[in-house]
C-alpha positions in Angstrom: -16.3 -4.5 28.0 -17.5 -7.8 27.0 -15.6 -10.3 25.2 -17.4 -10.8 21.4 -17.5 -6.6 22.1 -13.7 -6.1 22.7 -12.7 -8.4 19.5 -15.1 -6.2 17.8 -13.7 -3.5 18.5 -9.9 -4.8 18.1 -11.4 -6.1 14.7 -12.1 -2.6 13.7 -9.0 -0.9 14.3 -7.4 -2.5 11.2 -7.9 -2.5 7.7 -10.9 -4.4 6.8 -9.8 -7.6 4.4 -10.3 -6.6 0.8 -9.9 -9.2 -2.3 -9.2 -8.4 -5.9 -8.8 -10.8 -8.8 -5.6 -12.5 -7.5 -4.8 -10.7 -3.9 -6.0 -11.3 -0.6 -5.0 -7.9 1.3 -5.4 -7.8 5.0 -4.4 -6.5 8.3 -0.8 -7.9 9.2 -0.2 -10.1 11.7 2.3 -11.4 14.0 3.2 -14.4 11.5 3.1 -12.5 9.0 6.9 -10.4 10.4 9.4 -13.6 9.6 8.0 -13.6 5.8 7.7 -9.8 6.0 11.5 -9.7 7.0 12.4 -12.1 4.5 11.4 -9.5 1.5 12.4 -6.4 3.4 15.5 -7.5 4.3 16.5 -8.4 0.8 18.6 -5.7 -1.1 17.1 -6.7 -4.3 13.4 -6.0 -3.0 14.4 -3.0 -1.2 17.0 -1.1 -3.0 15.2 1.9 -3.5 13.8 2.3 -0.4 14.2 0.7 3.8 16.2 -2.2 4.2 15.8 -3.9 7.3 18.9 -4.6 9.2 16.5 -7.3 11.5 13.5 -9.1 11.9 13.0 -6.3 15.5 13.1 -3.3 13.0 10.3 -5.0 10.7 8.6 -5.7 12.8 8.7 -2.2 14.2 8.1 -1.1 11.1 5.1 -3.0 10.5 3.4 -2.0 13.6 4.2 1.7 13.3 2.3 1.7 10.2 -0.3 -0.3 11.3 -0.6 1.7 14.4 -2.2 4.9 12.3 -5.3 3.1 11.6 -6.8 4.2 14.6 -6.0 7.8 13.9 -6.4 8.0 9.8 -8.7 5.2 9.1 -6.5 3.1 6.7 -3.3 1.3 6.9 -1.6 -1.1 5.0 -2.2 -4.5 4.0 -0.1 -7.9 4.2 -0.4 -8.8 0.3 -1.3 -12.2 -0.2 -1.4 -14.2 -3.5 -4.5 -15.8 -2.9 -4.3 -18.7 -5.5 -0.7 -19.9 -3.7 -2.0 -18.7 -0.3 1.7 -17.0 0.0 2.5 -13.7 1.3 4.3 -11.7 -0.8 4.3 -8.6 0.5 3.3 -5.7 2.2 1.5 -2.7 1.1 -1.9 -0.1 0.6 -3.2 3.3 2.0 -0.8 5.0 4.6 0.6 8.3 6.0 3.9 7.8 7.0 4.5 7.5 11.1 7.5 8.9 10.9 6.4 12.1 8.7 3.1 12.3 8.3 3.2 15.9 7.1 4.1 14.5 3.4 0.4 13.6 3.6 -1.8 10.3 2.3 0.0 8.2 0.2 0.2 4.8 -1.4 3.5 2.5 -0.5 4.2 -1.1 -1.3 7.3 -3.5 -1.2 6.9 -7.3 -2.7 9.0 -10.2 -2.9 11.3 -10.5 -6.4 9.8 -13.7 -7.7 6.4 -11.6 -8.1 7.4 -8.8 -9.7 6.2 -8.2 -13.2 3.4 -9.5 -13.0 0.7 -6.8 -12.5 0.4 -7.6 -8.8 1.6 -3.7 -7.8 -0.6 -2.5 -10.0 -3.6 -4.7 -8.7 -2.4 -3.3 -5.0 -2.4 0.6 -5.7 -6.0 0.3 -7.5 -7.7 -1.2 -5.2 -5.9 1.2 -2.5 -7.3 3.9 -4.5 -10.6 2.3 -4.7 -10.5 2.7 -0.8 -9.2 6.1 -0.8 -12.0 7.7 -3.4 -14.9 5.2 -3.1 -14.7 4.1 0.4 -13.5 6.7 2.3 -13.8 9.9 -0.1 -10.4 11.4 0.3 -9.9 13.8 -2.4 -5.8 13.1 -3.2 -3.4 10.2 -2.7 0.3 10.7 -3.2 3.1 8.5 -3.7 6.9 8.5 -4.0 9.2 6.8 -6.4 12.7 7.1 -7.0 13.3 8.8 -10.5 15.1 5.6 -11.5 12.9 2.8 -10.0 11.4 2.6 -13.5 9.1 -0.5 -12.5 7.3 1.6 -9.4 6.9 5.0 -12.1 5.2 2.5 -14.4 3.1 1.2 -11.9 2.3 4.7 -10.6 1.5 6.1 -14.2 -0.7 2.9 -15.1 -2.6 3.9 -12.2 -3.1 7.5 -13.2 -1.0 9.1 -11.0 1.0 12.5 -12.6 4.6 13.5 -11.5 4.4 16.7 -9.5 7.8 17.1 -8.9 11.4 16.0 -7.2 11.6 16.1 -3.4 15.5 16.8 -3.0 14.8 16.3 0.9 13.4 12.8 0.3 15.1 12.2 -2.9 12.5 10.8 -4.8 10.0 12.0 -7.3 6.5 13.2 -5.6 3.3 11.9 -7.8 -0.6 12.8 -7.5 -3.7 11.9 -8.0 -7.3 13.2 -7.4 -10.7 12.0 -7.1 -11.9 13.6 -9.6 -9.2 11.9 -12.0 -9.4 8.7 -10.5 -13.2 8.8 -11.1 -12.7 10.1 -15.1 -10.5 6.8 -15.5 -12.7 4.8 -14.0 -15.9 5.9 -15.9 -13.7 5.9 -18.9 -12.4 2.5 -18.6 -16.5 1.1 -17.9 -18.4 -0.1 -21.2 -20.8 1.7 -22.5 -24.5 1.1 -21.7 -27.0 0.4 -24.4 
């Protein structure tokens, strides 16, 4: 294969760089893991969900995510806030590689400093802009603890609705649909004159 067509082609098997109003989400990198490790290592961050115990395990979970792109067609992003140029996290479309069978969903960890902010929120609707516009999927899922309040905010802002508690996973299992996703969307546009 030639050259320009092989980076093409390893282009391509990653999620294509998306921009909203103050994130820069792309395909992770190899400098992105030290960063990366820095927030998922942090008990804070990660208290209600994987706390790396090294920089080897985030960076193998990093690459096990990113590794389904070339099966599902999405993966998740490094999260970057563009106006500081900082990465702050880690985040987007996925299906779990370790259980894939609990189906598409929408995942995210970010640093401390930047939560509060809005920034989760800008992350999940502009993965679900991928999911419904881009791709056409007709549900994403997600999974929050019951008492990560912040993430079930985030979630609900979004339009997801609580379907139930996974005692297995212990965690609550939200939805949504296309066809709801695309009712808050055309109800959130102005009206035409």
């Amino acid at each position: 294969m030639c050259m320009p067509c092989a980076a093409r082609v390893a282009r391509d098997m990653s999620p294509p760089t998306r921009r909203t109003r103050r994130l820069l989400l792309r395909a992770p990198g190899a400098a992105d893991i030290d960063p990366l490790f820095a927030i998922q290592s942090n008990p804070t961050a990660m208290r209600f969900t994987f706390c790396s115990p090294s920089r080897a395990a985030t960076k193998s979970y990093i690459e096990s995510y990113s590794a389904r792109f070339a099966e599902d067609g999405f993966a998740p992003w490094t999260v970057i806030l563009a106006a500081e140029n900082r990465i702050i996290g880690w985040g987007g479309l996925n299906r779990d590689p370790k259980e894939p069978h609990w189906g598409i969903e929408v995942a995210y960890f970010l640093e401390p400093a930047y939560w509060g902010r809005g920034l989760a929120t800008e992350l999940v609707q502009e993965s679900l802009n991928l999911a419904f516009h881009d791709l056409g999927l007709p549900q994403v899922g997600a999974f929050a603890r019951p008492d990560n309040d912040a993430s079930v905010r985030v979630l609900a802002k979004c339009g997801f609705i609580r379907i139930g508690f996974v005692a297995q996973l212990e965690r609550d299992q939200f939805a949504i649909s296309a066809a709801s996703w695309r009712t808050r969307r055309q109800a959130s546009q102005p009206a035409a004159d």
